[in-house]
N, C-alpha and C positions, 0 to 999 in steps of 0.2 A: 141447280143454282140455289142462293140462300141471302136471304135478307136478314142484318140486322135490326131484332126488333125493338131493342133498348140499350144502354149503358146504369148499371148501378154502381158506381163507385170506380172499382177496377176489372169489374166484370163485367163482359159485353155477350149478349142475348141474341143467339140467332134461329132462325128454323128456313124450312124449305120454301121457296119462292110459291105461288100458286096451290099449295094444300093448305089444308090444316094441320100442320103434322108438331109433331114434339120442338119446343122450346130446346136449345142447346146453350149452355152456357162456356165460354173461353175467354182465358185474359184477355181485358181489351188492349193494352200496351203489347202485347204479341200479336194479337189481329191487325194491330194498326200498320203496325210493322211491316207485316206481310203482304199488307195491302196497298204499302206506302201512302198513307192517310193520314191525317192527324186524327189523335183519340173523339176530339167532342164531335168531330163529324161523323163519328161512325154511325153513329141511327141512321138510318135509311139506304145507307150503302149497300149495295148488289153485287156479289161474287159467286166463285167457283173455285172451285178446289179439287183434289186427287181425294177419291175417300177409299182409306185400304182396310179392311176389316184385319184384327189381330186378335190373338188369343186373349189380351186382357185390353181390350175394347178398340177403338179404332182410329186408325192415323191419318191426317191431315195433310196434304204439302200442294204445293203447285198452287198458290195463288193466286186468282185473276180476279182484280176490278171490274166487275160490269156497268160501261159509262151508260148514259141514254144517249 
């Protein structure tokens, strides 16, 4: 699972829910998307996703909003 942790501009900032782990940055107009969100609310929103490792780094799909 994965929180986003900001929006700067057109880019939206995520990392793994419950670690400390690495910052990820992805469009935020393509996140919202796939979230079915609108962009300014994307801070604080909680998903899931497919993570498939590739030869030149790794792919994304299958997204799921995580409500409370």
């Amino acid at each position: 699972m994965y929180v986003v942790v900001d929006k700067r501009g057109g880019i939206a900032e995520f990392r793994e829910l419950g670690i400390d782990s690495k910052v990820r940055k992805t469009d935020a107009a393509t996140l919202a998307f796939n979230l079915k969100v609108e962009e300014v609310s994307l801070p604080g929103c909680r998903f899931s996703c497919w993570v498939e490792p590739a030869d030149y780094g790794t792919f994304r799909s299958d997204y799921q909003l995580i409500e409370d």
